[in-house]
Structures are given as C-alpha cells and as structure tokens.
C-alpha positions in Angstrom: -26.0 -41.7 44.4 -28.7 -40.4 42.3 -31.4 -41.9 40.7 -33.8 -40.6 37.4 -37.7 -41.8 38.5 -38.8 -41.6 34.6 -38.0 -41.7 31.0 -39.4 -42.2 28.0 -36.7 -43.4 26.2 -37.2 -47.5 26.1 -40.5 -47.2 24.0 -38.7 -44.5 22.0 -35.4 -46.7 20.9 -37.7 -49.9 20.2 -40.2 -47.8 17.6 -37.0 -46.0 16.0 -34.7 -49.1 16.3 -32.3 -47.1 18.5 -30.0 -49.2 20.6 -30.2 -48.5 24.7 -26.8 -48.1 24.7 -26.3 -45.0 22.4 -29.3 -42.8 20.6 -30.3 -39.6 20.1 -33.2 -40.1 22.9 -33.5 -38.6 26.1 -30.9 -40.8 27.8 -28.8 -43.8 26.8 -26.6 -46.5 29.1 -24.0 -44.4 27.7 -24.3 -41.2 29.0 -26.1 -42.8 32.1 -22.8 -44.1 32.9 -20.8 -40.9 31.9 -22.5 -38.6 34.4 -22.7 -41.3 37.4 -26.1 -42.3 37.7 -27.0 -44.9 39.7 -30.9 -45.9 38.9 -32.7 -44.8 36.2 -36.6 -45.7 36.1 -37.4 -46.6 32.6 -41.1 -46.9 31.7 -42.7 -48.7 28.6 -45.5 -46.7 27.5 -48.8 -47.9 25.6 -49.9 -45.7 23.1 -53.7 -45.4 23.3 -53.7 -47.1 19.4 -53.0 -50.9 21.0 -56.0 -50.8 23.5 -57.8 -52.5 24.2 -56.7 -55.4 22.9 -52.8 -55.6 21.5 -51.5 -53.7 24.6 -50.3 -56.8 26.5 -47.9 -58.0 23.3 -47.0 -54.1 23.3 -45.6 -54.2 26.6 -43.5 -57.5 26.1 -42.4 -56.8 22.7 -40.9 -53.7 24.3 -39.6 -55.4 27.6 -38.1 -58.5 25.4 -36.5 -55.5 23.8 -35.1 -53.9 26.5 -33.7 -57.5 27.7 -32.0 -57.8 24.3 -30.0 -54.8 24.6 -28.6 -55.0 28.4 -25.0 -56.4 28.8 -23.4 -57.4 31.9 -23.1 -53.9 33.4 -26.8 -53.4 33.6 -28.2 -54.8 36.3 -32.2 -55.0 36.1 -33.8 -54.0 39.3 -36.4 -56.5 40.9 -36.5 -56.3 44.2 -36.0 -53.6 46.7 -32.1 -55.5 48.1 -31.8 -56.0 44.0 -29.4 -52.2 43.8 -26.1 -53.2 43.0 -23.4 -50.6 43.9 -20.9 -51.0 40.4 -23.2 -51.4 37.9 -25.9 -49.0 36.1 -29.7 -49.9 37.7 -32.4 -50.2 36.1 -36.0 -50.0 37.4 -38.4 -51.1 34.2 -42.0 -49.8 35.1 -45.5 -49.6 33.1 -47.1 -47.0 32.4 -50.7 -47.0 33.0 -52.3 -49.9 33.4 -53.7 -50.8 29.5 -51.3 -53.4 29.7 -53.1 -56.0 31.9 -55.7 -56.0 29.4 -58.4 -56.4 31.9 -56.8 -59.7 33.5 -54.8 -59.8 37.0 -53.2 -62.6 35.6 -51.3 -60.8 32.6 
C-alpha cells in the first residue's frame, strides 16, 4: 500500500475543465489506478484572488466538482475505518484555512 499526502491536481482539472479521471495534470484516477496507489490526498486550493469573501463558494464549487466526477471505484475517505481495500481512496483536504471565511460554522 502506498499513499500520495498532496496534489494539486483537483483545483487544476476544475479551472481547465479537465476530467479526474484522465488530464494532463499531475495525476489522474487513471494512472492512480495503473501504478497501484491506494490513497491519494487531494487538496482544493484558494487562490489569494477569492479572499476574503468568495473563498467559501470557491471551495464547494470545487468539492461539488470533484463529487461529479468520482464513479463507483472511488471511494471518498471520511473517516479514519472509511479505507476501502479494492477501490482507489481518496482523502479531499483544504488548503489553508481562507475557506471558513471567518465562521466555525462554514
């Protein structure tokens, strides 16, 4: 098993219109699959232009993304029991924390 703690490539295939499955990106589902990775870590990142305000719609127009593309052999981490041992993980992550826009509760 071996797991990939970061990529950029989520943010990347939503601004370019790149599908997770196969791009020109750092990584897709595809390859994933093809060299036996288990997790992958994949973070949404803000760009400094949405903050402060904006960076909250940023972040789930990317994640709504990301659920749009998944199929049944992706299995979205989200909860540390949550691996599963026959499909590709994924572990979706934030980076930074513009995000929350100030509030706990976003």
């Amino acid at each position: 098993m071996y797991a990939d703690a970061h990529c950029d490539t989520l943010t990347k295939a939503y601004d370019n219109g790149f599908s997770l499955y196969e791009n020109p990106c750092q990584l897709d589902f595809k390859r994933l699959k093809e060299q036996g990775c288990s997790l992958q870590f994949m973070a949404v990142w803000i760009e400094p232009k949405y903050e402060p305000s904006g960076a909250f719609k940023r972040c789930n127009d990317v994640l709504d993304f990301y659920y749009s593309q998944i199929s049944d052999d992706i299995n979205t981490v989200l909860t540390c029991n949550g691996i599963s041992d026959d499909k590709l993980n994924v572990l979706l992550s934030v980076e930074g924390g513009s995000a929350l826009e100030g509030k706990i509760d976003n």
